[in-house]
C-alpha positions as CSV (number, residue, x, y, z in Angstrom):
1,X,82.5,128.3,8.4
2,X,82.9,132.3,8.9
3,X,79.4,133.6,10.4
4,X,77.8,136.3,8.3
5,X,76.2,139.4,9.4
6,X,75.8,141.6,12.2
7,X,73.2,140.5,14.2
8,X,74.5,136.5,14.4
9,X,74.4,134.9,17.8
10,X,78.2,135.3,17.8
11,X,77.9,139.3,17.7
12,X,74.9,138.9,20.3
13,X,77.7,136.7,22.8
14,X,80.2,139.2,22.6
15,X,77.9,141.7,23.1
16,X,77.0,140.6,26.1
17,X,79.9,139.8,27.8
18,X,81.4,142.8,26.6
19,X,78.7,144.8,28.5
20,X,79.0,142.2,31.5
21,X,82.9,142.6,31.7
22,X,81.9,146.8,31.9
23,X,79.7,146.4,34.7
24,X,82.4,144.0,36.6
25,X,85.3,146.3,35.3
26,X,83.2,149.4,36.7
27,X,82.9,147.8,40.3
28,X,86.3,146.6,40.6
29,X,88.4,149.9,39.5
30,X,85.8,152.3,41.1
31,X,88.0,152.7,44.4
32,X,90.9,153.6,42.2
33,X,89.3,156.7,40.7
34,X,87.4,157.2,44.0
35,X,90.5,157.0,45.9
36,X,91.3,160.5,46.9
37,X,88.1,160.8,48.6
38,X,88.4,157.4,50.5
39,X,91.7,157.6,51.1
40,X,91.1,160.9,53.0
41,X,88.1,160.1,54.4
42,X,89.0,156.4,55.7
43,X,93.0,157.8,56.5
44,X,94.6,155.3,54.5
45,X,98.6,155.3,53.2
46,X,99.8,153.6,50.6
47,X,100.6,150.2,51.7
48,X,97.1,150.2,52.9
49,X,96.0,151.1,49.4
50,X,98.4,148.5,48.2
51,X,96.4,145.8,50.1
52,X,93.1,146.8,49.4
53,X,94.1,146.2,45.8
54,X,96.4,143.3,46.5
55,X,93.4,141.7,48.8
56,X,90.9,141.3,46.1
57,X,93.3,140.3,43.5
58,X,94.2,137.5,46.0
59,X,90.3,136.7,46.4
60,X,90.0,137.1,42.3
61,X,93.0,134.4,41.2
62,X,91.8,131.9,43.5
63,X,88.4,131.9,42.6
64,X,89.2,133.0,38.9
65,X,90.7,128.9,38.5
66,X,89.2,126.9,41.5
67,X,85.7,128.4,40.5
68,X,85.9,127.8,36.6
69,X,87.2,124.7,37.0
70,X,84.5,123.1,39.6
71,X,82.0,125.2,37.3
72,X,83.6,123.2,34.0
73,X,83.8,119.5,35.6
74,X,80.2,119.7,36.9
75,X,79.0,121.7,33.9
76,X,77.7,124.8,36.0
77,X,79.3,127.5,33.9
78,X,75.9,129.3,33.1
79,X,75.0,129.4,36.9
80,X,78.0,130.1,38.3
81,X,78.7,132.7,35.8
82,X,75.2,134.2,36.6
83,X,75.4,133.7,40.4
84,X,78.8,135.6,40.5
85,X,77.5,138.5,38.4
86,X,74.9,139.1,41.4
87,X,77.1,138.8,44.5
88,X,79.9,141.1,43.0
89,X,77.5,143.6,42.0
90,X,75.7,143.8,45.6
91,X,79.4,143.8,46.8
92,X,79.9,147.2,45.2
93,X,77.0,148.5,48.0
94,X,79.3,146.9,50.4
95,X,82.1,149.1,49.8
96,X,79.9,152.2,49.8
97,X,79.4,150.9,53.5
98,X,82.4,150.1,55.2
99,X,83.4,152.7,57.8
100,X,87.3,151.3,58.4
101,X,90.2,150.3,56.3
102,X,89.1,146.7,57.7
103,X,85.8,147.4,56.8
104,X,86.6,148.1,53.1
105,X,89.2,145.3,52.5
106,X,86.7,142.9,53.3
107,X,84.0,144.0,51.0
108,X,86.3,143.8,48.5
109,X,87.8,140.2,49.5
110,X,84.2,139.1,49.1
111,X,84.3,141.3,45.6
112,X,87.4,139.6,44.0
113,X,85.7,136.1,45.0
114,X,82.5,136.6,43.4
115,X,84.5,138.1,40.2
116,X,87.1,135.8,39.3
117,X,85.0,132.9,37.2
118,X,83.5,135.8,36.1
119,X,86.3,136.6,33.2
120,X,87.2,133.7,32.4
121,X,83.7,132.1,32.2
122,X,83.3,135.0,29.8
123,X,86.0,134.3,27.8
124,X,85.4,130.7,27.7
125,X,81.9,131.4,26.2
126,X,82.7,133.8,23.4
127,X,85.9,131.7,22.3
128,X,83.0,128.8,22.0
129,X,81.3,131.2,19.3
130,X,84.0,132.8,17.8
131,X,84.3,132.8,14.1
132,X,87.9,131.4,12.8
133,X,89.8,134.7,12.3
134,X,88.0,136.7,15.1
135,X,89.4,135.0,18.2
136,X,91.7,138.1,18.9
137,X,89.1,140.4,18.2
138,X,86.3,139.0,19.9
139,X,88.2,138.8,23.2
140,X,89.7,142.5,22.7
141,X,86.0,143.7,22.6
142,X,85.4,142.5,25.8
143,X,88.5,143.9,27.3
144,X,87.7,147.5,25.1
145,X,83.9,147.6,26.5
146,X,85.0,146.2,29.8
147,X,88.2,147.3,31.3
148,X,88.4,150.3,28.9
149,X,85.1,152.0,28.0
150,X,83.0,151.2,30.9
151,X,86.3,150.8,33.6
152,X,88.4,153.8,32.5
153,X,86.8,156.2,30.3
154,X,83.0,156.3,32.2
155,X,84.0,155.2,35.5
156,X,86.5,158.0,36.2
157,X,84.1,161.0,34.7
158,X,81.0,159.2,36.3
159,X,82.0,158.2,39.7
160,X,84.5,161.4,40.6
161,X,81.5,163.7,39.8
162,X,78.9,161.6,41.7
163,X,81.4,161.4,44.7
164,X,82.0,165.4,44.2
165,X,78.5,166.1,44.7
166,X,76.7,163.2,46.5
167,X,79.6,161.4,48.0
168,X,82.2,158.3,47.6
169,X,79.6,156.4,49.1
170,X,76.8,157.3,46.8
171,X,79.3,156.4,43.8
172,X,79.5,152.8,44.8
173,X,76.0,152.5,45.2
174,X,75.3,153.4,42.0
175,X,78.4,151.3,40.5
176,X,76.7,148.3,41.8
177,X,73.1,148.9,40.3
178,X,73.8,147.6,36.0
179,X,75.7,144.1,37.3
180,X,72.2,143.1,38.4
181,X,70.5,143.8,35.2
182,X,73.5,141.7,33.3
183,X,73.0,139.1,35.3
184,X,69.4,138.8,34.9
185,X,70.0,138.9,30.5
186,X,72.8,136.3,30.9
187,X,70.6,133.8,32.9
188,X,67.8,134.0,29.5
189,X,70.2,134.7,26.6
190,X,73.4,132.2,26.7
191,X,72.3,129.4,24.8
192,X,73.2,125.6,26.4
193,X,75.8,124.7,23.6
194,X,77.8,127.6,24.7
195,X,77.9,127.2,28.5
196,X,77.6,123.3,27.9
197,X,80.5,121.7,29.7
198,X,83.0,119.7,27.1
199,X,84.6,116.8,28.7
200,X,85.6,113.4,27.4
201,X,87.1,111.3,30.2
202,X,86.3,111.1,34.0
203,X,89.6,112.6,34.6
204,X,88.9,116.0,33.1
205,X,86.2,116.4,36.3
206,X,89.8,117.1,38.1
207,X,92.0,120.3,37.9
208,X,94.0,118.8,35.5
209,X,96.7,121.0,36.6
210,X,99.2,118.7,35.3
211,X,97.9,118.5,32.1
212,X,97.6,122.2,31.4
213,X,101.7,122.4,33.0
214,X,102.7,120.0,29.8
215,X,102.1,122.7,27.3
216,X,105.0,125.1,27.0
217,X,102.7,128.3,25.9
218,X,100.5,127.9,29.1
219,X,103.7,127.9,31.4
220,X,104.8,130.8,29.4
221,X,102.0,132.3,29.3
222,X,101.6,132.5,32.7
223,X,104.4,134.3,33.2
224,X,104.0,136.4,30.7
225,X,100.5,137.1,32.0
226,X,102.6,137.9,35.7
227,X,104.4,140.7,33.9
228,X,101.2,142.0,31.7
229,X,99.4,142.2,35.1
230,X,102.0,143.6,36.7
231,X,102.5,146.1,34.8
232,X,99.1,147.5,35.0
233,X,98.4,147.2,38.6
234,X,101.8,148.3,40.0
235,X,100.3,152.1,38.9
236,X,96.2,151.4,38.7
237,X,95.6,151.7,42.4
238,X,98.4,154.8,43.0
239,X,98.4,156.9,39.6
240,X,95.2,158.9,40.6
241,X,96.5,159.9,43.8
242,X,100.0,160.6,42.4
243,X,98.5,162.7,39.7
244,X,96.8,164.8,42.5
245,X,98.9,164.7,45.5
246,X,102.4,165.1,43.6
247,X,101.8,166.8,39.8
248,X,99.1,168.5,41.4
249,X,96.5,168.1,39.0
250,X,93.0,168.6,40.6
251,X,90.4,166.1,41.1
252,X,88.2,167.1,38.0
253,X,91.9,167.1,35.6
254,X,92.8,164.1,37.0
255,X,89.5,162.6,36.2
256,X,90.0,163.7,32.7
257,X,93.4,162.5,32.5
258,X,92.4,158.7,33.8
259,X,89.5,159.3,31.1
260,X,92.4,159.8,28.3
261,X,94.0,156.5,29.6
262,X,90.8,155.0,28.9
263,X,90.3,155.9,25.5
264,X,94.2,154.9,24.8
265,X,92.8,151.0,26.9
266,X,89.6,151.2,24.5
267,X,92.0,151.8,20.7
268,X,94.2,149.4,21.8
269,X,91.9,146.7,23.2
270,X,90.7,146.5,19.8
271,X,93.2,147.6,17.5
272,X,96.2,145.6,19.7
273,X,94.5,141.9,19.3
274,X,93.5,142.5,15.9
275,X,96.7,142.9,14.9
276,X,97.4,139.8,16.5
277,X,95.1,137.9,14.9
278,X,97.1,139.3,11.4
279,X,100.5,139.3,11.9
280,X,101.2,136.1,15.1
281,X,100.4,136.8,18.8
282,X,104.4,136.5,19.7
283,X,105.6,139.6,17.3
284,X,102.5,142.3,18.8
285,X,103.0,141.3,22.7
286,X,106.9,142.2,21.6
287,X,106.1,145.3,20.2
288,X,103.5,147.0,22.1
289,X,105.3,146.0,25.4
290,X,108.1,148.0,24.6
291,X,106.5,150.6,23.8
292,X,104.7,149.9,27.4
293,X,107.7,150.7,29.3
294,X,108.1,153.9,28.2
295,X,104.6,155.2,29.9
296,X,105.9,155.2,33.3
297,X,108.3,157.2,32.4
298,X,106.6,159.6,30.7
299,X,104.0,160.2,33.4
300,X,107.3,161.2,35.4
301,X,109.7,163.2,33.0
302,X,107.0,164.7,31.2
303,X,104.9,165.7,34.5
304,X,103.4,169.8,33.4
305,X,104.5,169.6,30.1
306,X,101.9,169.9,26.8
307,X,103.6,166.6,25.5
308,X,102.2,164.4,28.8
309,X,99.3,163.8,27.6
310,X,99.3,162.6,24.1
311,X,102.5,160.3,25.1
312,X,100.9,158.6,27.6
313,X,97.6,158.2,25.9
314,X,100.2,156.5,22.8
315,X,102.5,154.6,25.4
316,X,99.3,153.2,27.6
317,X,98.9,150.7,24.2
318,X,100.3,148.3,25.9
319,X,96.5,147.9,27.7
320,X,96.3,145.3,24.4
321,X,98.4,142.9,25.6
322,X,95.9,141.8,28.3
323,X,93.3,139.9,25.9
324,X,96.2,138.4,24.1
325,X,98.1,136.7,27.4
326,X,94.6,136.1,29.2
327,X,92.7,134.7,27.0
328,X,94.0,134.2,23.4
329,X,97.1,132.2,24.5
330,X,95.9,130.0,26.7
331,X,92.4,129.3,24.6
332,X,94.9,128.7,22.0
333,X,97.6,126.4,23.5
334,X,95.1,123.4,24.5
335,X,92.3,121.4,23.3
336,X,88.8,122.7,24.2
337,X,88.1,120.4,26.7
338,X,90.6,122.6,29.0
339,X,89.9,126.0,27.7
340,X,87.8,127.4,30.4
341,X,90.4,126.0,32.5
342,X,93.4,127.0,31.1
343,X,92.1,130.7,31.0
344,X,91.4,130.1,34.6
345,X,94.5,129.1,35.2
346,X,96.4,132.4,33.3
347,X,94.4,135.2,34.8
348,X,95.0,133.3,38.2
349,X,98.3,133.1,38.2
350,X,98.5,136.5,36.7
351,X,96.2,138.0,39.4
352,X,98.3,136.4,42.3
353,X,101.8,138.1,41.4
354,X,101.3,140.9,39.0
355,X,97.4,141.6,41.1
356,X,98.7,140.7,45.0
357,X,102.0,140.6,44.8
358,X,103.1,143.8,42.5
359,X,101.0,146.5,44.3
360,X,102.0,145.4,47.8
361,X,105.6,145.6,46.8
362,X,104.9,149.1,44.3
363,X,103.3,150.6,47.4
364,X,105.4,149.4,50.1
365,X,108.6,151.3,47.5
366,X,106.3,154.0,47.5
367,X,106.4,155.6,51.3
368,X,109.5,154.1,51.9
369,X,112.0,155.3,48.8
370,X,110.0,157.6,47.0
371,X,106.4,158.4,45.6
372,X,107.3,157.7,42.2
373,X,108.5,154.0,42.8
374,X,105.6,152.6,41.4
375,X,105.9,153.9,37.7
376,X,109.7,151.9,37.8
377,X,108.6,148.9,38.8
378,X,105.6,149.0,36.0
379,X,108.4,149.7,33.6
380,X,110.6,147.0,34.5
381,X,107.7,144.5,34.4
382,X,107.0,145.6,30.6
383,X,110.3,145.0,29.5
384,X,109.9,141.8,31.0
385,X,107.8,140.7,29.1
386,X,109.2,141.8,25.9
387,X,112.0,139.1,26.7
388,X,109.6,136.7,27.7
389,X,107.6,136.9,24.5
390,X,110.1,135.2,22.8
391,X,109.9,132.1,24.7
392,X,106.1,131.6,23.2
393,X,106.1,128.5,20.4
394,X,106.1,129.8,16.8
395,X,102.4,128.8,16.1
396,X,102.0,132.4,18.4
């Protein structure tokens, strides 16, 4: 039955996580937009900005599937969501600390540990109160609050003026405070029934790895989540620094810009799994990816011109896709009983090679072929998964 009205405990969930996956979304892509500053401060290249990213991405997909699942066989998803929503958020102080590259990569090692049931425990929960017809919505409001509003539209303006007049270090201090506060509302507001563990057989206390591998849209769907990632990290932890260093833009423009971005990740985070939920997952992952590839290439060829900006604003819609390949297919493609783990599973996989694996190899092409190496390689990875979207069953 559809669930009427606005304040339902539905609208409440989502509320919630959405404001959750800002706070986490606002730790974890603060060093990007702080970058310039730490970079110069901590004398780091590219590959070492690579690995900083890659590192806690590494730390993230573990945890993101060995972490949900322990959390869903024991039925500890309501603490272990809580207790991770703490420790990444005093992790944010820890990067405001560190003194050395080595320093920094492990504060945010210990970061993309504490964060990765985080998502998917999210998820998990607001797919358990989801009204039929609002799956793809639901789940693109917690990517457009998260990722989007709180991530890329306030984090850039906030956190580049903090560190212009108070510091870097100031920045992440004060990126770490609102996680504490989410925490605290989680632990008294999720209901049992939706953090409740559903399990019918001793053996789904395992990973059941092999039983999520039997369904053909979570194997898909993990590649496709691979290329999704990809595409987003191979320029996240380098585009601010390009924008400065080679289109010369200056730190408050390029602020600005990265705010634009935002917006475009807010629309489409919405409007992108919406559209989904109308007209079939398979046809809108198609779509928007293509259109994907071509933002790469207009941060390059359109570098100083008045057309840059509203073409990459239009072309970063492919920010939609996320939701869809982290959360919708998988919470789709299996019974319930493996949901939280399936989504684990995804956004692990996903994390691993488009989150470690992409940035290392974007960066490393980077100093050694050419600055711009990183927009191709985010290009390439959208029209990959154009092709692979075809490979998803029809029922998508």
């Amino acid at each position: 039955m559809m669930k009427k009205g606005l304040f339902t405990y539905e609208n409440r969930v989502v509320l919630l996580m959405a404001l959750t996956f800002g706070c986490l979304f606002f730790d974890r892509l603060s060093l990007n937009f702080l970058m310039p500053y730490v970079s110069e401060d901590l004398q780091l290249n590219n590959t070492q900005i690579g690995l900083l990213a890659g590192v806690l991405s590494l730390a993230w997909a573990f945890s993101s599937f060995f972490s949900t699942a322990w959390a869903e066989a024991n039925n500890k998803k309501k603490a272990v969501f809580v207790t991770a929503v703490f420790v990444f958020s005093f992790c944010s102080f820890g990067s405001g600390l560190a003194m050395s590259f080595t320093g920094l990569l492990i504060a945010r090692m210990v970061m993309g540990l504490a964060e990765g049931p985080v998502i998917p425990l999210a998820q998990n929960f607001v797919e358990r109160e989801s009204s039929p017809g609002r799956l793809g919505l639901n789940t693109g409001l917690l990517q457009a609050v998260g990722s989007a509003l709180f991530g890329s539209i306030l984090a850039p303006v906030i956190l580049v003026q903090i560190a212009e007049n108070m510091g870097w270090r100031s920045a992440f201090y004060i990126a770490g405070a609102p996680g504490l506060l989410m925490g605290l509302l989680s632990w008294f507001l999720i209901r049992k029934t939706t953090a409740e563990s559903v399990a019918t057989s001793e053996e789904d206390k395992g990973l059941n790895l092999k039983e999520l591998l039997s369904y053909s849209n979570i194997r898909w769907g993990m590649v496709i989540s691979c290329t999704v990632f990809g595409w987003w990290f191979a320029t996240l932890p380098f585009i601010s620094n390009y924008f400065v260093n080679e289109q010369g833009m200056s730190g408050d423009e390029m602020g600005k810009t990265m705010s634009l971005l935002g917006v475009a990740g807010l629309i489409s985070s919405i409007l992108v799994p919406a559209l989904s939920d109308k007209f079939g997952r398979k046809k809108i992952i198609f779509i928007f990816s293509l259109i994907g590839a071509l933002y790469p290439v207009s941060v390059y060829f359109l570098s100083g011109s008045g057309a840059q900006l509203p073409v990459i604003f239009l072309t970063y819609f492919m920010m939609g896709v996320i939701p869809i390949a982290a959360a919708v297919i998988p919470s789709e493609a299996v019974p319930e009983r493996l949901r939280a783990k399936a989504i684990g599973l995804i956004t692990g996989v996903g994390e691993i090679v488009g989150g470690v694996m992409v940035p290392a190899v974007a960066g490393l092409l980077s100093d050694s072929v050419d600055p711009s190496a990183f927009l191709w390689v985010a290009s390439a990875l959208a029209v990959l998964t154009c092709i692979f979207s075809f490979k998803l069953s029809s029922n998508n």
